[in-house]
C-alpha positions as YAML, in Angstrom:
chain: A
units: angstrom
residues:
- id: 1
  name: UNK
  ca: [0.00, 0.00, 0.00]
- id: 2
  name: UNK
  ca: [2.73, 2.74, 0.88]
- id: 3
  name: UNK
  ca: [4.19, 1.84, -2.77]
- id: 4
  name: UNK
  ca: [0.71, 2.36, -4.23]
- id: 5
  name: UNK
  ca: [-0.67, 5.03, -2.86]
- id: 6
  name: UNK
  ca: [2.49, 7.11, -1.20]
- id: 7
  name: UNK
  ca: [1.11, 10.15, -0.84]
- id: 8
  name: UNK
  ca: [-1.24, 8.78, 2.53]
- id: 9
  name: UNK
  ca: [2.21, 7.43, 4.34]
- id: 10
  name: UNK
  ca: [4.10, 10.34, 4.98]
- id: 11
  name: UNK
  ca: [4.86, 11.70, 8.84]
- id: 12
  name: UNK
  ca: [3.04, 9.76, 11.16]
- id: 13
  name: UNK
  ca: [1.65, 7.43, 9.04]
- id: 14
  name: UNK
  ca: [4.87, 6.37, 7.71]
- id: 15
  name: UNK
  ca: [5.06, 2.86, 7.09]
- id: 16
  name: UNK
  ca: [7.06, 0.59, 9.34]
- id: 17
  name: UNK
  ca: [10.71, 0.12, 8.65]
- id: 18
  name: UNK
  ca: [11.35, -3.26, 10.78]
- id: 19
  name: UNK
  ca: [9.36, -6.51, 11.31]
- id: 20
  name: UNK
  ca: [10.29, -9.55, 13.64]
- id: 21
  name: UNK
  ca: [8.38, -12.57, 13.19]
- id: 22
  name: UNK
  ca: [9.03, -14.80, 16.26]
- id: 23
  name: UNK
  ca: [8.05, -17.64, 17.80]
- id: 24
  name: UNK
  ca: [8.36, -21.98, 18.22]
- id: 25
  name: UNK
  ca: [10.39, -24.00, 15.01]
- id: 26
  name: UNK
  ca: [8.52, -24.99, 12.60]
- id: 27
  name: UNK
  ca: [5.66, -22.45, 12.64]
- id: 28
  name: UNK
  ca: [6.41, -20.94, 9.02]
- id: 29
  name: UNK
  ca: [8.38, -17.94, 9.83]
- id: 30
  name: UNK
  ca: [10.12, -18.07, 6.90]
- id: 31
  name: UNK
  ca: [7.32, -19.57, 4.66]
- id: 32
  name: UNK
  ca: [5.76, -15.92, 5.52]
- id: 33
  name: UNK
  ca: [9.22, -14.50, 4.20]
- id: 34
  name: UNK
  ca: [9.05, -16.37, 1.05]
- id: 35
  name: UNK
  ca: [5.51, -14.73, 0.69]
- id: 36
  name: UNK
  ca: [6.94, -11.75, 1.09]
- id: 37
  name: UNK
  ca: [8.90, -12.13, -1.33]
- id: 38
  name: UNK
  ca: [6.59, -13.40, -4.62]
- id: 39
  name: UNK
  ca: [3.63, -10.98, -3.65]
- id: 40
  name: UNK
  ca: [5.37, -8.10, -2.50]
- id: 41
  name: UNK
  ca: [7.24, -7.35, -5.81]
- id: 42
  name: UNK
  ca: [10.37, -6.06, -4.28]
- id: 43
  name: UNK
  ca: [13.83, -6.70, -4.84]
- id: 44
  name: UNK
  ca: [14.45, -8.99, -1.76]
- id: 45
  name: UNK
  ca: [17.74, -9.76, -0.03]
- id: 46
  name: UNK
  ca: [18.11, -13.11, 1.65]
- id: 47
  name: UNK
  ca: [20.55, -12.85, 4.51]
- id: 48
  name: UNK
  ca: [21.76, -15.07, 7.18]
- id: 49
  name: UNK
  ca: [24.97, -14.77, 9.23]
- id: 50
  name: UNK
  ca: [27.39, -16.38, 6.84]
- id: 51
  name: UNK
  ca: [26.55, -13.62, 3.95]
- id: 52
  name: UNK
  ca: [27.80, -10.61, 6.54]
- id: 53
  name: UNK
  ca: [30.19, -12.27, 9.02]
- id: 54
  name: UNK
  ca: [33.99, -12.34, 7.87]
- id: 55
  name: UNK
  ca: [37.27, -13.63, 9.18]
- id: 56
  name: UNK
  ca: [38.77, -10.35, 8.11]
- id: 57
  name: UNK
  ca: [39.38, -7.28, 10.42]
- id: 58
  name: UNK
  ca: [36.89, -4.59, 9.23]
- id: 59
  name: UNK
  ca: [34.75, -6.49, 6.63]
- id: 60
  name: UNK
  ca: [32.23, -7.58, 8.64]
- id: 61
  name: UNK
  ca: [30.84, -3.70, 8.92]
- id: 62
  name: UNK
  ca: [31.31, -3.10, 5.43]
- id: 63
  name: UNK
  ca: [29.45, -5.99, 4.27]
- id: 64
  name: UNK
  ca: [26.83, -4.37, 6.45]
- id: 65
  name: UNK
  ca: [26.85, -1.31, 4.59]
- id: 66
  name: UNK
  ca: [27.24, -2.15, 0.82]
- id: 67
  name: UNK
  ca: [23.94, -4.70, 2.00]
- id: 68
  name: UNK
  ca: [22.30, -1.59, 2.63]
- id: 69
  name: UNK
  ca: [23.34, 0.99, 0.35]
- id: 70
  name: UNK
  ca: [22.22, -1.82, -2.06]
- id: 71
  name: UNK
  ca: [19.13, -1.76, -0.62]
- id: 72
  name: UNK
  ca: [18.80, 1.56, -1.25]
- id: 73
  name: UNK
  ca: [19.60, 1.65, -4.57]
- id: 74
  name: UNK
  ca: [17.25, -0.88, -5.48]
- id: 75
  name: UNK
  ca: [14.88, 0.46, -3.78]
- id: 76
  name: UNK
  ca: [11.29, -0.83, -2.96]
- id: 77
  name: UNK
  ca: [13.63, -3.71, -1.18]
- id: 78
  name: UNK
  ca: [12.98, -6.41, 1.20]
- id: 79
  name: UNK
  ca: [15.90, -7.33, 3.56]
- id: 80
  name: UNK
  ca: [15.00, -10.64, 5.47]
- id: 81
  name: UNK
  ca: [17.62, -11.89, 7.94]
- id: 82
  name: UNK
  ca: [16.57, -15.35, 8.89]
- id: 83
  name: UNK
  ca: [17.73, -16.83, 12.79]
- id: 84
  name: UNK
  ca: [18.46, -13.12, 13.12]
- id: 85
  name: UNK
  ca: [19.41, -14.30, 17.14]
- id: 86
  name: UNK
  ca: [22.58, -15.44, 15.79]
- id: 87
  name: UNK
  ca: [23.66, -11.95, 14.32]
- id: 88
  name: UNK
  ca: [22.29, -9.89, 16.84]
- id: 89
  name: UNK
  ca: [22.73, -11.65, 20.58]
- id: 90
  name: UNK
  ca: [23.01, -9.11, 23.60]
- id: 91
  name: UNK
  ca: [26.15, -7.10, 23.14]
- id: 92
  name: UNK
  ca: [27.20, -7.34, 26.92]
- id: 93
  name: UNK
  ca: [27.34, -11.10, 26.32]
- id: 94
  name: UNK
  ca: [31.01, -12.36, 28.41]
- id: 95
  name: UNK
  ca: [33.70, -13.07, 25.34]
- id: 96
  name: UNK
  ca: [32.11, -11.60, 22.80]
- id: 97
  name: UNK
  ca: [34.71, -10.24, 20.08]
- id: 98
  name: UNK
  ca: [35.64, -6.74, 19.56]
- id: 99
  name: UNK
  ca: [34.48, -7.72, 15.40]
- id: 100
  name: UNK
  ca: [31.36, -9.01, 16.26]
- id: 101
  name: UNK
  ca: [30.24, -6.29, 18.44]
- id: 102
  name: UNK
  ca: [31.69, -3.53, 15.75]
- id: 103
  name: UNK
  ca: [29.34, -5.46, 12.97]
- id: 104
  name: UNK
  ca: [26.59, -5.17, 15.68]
- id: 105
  name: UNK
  ca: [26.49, -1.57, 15.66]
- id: 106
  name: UNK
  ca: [27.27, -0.74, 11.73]
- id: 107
  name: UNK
  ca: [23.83, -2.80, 11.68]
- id: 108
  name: UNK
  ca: [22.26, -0.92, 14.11]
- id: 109
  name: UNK
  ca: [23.29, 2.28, 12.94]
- id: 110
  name: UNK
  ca: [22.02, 1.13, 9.12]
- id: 111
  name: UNK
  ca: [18.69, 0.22, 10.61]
- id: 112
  name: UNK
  ca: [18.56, 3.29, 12.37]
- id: 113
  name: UNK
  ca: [19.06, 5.48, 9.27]
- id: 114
  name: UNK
  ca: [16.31, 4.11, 7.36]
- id: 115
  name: UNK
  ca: [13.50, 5.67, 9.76]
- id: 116
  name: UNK
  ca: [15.14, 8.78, 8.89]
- id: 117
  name: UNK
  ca: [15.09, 8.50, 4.82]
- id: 118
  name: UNK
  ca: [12.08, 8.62, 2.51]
- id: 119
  name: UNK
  ca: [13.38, 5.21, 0.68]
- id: 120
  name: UNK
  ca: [11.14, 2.39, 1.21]
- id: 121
  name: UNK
  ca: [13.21, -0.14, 2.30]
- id: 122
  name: UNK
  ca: [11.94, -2.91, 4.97]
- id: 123
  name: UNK
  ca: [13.84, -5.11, 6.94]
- id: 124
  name: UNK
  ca: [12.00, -8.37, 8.10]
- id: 125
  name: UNK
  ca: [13.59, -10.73, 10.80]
- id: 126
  name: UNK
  ca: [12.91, -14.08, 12.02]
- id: 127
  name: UNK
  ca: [13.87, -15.68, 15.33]
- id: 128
  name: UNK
  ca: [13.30, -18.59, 17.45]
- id: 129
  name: UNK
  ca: [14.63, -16.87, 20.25]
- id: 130
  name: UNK
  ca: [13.54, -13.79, 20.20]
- id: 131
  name: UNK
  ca: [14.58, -13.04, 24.23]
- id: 132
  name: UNK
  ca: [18.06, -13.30, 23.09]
- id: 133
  name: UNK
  ca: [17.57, -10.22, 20.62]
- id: 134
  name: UNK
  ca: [19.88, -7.34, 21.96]
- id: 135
  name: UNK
  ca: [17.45, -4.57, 23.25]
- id: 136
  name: UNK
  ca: [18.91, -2.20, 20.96]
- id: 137
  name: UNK
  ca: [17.85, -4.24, 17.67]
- id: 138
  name: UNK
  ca: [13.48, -4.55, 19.49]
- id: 139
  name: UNK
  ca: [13.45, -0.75, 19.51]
- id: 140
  name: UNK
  ca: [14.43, -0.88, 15.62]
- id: 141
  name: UNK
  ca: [11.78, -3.85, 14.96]
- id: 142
  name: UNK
  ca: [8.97, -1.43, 15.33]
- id: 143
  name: UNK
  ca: [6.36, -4.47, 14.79]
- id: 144
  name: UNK
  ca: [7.36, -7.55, 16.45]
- id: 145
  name: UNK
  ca: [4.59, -10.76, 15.30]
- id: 146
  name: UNK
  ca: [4.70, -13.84, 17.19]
- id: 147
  name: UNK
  ca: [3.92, -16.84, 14.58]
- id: 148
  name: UNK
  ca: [1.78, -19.69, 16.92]
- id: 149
  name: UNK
  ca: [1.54, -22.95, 16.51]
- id: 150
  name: UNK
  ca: [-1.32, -24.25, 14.14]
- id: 151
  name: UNK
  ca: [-4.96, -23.77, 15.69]
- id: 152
  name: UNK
  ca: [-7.53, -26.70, 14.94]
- id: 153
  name: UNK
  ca: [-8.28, -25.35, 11.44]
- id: 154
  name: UNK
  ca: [-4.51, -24.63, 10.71]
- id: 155
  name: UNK
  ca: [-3.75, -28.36, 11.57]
- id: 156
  name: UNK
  ca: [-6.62, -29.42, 9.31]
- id: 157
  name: UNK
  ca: [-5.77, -28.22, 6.63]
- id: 158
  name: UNK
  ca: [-2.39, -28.73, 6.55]
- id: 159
  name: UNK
  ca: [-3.25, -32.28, 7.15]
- id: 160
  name: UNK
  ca: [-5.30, -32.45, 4.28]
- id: 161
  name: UNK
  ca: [-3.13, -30.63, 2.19]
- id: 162
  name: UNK
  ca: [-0.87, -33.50, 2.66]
- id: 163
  name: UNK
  ca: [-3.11, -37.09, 2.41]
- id: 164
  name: UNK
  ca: [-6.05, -35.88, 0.74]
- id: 165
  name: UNK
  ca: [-4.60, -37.36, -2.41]
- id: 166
  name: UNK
  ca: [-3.40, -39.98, -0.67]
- id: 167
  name: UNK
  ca: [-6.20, -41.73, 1.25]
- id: 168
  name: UNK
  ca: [-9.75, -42.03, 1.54]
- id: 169
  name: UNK
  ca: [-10.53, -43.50, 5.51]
- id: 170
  name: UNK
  ca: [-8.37, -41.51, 7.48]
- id: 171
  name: UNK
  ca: [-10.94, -39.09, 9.35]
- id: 172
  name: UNK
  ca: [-8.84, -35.73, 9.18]
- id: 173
  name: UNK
  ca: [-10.93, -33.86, 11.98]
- id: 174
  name: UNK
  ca: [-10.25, -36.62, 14.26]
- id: 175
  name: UNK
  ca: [-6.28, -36.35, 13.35]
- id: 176
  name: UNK
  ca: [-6.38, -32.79, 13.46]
- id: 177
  name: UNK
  ca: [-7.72, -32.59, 17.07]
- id: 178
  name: UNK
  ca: [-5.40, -35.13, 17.91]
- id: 179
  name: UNK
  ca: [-1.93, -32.81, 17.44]
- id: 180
  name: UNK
  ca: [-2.85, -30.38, 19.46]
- id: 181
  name: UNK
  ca: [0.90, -28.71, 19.94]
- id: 182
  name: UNK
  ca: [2.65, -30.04, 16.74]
- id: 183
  name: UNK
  ca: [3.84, -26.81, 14.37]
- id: 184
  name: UNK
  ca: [3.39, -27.25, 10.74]
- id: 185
  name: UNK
  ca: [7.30, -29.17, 10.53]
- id: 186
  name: UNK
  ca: [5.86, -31.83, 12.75]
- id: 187
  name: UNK
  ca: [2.90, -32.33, 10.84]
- id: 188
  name: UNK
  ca: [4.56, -32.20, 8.00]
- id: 189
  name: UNK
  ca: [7.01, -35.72, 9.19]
- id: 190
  name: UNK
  ca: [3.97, -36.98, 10.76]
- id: 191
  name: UNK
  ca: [2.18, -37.38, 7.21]
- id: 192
  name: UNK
  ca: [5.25, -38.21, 5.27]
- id: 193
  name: UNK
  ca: [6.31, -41.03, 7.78]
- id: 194
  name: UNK
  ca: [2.81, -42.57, 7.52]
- id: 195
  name: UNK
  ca: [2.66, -42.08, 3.38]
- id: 196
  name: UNK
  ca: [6.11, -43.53, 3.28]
- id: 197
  name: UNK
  ca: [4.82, -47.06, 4.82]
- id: 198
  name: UNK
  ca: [2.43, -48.24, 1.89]
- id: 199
  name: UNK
  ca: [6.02, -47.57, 0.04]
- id: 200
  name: UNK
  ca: [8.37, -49.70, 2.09]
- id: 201
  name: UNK
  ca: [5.12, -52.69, 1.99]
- id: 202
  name: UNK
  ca: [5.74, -52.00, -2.20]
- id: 203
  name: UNK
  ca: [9.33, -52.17, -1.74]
- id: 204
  name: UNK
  ca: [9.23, -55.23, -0.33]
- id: 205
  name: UNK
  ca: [7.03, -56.81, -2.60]
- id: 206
  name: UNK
  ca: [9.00, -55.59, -5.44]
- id: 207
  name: UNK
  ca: [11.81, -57.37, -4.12]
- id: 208
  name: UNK
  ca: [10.05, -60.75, -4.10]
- id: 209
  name: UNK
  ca: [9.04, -60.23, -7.30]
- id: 210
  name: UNK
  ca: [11.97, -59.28, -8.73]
- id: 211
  name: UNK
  ca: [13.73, -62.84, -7.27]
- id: 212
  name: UNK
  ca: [11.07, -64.46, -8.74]
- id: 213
  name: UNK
  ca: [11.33, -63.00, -12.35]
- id: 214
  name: UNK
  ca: [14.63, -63.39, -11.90]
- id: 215
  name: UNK
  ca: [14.48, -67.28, -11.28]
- id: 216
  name: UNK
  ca: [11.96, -67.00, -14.46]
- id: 217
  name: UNK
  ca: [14.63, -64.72, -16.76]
- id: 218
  name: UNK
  ca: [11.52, -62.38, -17.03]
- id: 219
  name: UNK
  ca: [11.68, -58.71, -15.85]
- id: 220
  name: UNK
  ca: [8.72, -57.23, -13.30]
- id: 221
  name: UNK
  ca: [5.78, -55.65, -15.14]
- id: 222
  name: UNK
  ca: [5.24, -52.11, -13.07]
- id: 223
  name: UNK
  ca: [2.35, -51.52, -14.30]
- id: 224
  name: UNK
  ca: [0.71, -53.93, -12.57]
- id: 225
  name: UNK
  ca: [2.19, -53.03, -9.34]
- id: 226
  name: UNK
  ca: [0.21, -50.31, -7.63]
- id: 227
  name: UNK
  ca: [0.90, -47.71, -4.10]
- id: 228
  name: UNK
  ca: [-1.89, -48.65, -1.45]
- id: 229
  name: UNK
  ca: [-3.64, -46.00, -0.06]
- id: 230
  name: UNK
  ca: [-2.85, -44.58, 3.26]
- id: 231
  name: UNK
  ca: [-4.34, -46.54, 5.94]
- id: 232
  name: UNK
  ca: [-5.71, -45.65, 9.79]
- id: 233
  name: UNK
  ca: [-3.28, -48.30, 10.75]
- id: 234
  name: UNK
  ca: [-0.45, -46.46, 8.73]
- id: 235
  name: UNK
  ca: [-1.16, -43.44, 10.38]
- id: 236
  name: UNK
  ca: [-1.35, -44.82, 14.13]
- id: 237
  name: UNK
  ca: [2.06, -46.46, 13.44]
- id: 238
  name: UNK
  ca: [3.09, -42.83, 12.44]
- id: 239
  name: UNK
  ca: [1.76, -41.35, 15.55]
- id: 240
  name: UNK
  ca: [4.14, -43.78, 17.93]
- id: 241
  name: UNK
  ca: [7.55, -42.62, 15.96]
- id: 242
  name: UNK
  ca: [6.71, -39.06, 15.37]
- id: 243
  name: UNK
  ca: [6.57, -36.60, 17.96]
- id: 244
  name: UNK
  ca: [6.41, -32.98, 18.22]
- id: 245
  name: UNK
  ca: [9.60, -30.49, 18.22]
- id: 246
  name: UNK
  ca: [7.66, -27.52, 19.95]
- id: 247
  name: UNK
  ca: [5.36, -28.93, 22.22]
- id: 248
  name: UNK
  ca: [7.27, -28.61, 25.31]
- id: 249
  name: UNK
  ca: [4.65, -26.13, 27.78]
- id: 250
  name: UNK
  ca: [7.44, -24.46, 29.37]
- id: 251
  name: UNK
  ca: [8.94, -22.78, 25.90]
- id: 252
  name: UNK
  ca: [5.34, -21.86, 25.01]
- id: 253
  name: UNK
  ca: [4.97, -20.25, 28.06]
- id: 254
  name: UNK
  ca: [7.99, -18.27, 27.64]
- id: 255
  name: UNK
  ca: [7.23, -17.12, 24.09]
- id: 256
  name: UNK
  ca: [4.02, -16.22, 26.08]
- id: 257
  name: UNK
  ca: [5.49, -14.17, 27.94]
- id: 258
  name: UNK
  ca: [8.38, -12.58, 25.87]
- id: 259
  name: UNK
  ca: [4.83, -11.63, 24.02]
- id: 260
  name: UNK
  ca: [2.79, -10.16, 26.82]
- id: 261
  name: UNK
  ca: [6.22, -7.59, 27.34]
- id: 262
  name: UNK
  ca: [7.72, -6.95, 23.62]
- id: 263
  name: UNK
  ca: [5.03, -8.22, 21.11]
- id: 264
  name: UNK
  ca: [2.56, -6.58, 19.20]
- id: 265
  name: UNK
  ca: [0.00, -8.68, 17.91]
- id: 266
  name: UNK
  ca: [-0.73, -12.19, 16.31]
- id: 267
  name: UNK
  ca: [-0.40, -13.01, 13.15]
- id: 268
  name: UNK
  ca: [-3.47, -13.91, 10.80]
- id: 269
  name: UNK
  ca: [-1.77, -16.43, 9.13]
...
């Protein structure tokens, strides 16, 4: 909208310069980032720490800089720094390098000087530990999201997005109510371990076959060989190997309440 229609995001209503979207693994923080970047039609910058941290004395802040002077050049841009907790960590951390704190600040001081410019250049951040942020860098990330686990509906479809295809008496509300507390990763391995098993039963009849033709100097005909469907039994045998990555109460609670102190708002996805 501020691209479109510039003239109503000027002062006050300028738009924001610095999103964080925080919260368990798995979640889609940076699905949301890849959204960003098809629909938004900006020139987008993928960074993580390995594009701006250097062995070299000095390069570290200037890797900083040319990333945002580039930025500004190519302005409407998208900067999105994925784990961004492993750039920006508190600075009074005990051992921390003289370089790493010096590329701290150069990024701090970039950030900084786009709420002061007119060019519309937007830096998005994810984190799975957002409490680790330094302070400095939450003041700059104006709007900071946290990304939930899946509700009910979120699960469902996901779930169905998945084995639809796949399988016909699996009842998907029933499985969906069932993961309460698995983020979209876990679903994700929960539906490919149970597809995969009608594979390894095909696998192993392949492999009988196979001897067989190969006793009879024939070859296997694999067109006559078809992929069950997904069963209920498939699935319950996926349910006692897969288990959740996020669903441990006392890091929800905490992203809880990291998000009753610094957060501002859910997101609708």
């Amino acid at each position: 909208m501020p691209m479109r229609y510039p003239q109503f995001f000027t002062g006050l209503l300028s738009p924001w310069k610095g999103v964080l979207l925080y919260g368990p693994p798995g979640t889609g923080k940076t699905m949301l980032a890849r959204a960003v970047a098809t629909e938004c039609r900006t020139t987008f910058f993928n960074i993580s720490a390995s594009s701006i941290v250097s062995k070299w004395r000095g390069d570290s802040e200037k890797l900083v800089r040319v990333l945002f002077e580039l930025a500004r050049y190519h302005a409407p841009s998208t900067i999105f720094i994925d784990e961004l907790d492993s750039v920006m960590g508190q600075r009074d951390a005990s051992g921390e390098h003289e370089g790493s704190r010096r590329m701290k600040t150069e990024l701090l001081i970039q950030m900084d000087g786009l709420s002061k410019t007119n060019d519309l250049v937007f830096v998005l951040a994810a984190s799975n530990l957002p409490w680790d942020l330094d302070l400095a860098m939450l003041r700059r990330l104006e709007k900071r999201i946290l990304v939930p686990l899946p509700s009910l509906e979120g699960r469902l479809s996901i779930i169905e997005s998945h084995l639809k295809e796949r399988s016909r008496d699996i009842d998907f509300e029933a499985l969906a109510g069932a993961t309460e507390g698995y983020s979209g990763a876990d679903l994700g391995l929960l539906c490919k371990e149970a597809a995969m098993r009608p594979v390894r039963r095909l696998m192993n009849k392949l492999a009988l076959l196979d001897d067989r033709a190969s006793e009879m100097g024939t070859t296997v005909d694999l067109q006559e060989v078809k992929l069950d469907e997904v069963s209920g039994d498939d699935m319950n045998a996926a349910f006692k190997c897969t288990r959740p990555s996020s669903s441990s109460q006392a890091l929800l609670e905490k992203y809880a309440k990291w998000h009753a102190e610094f957060g501002s708002g859910y997101s609708s996805a």
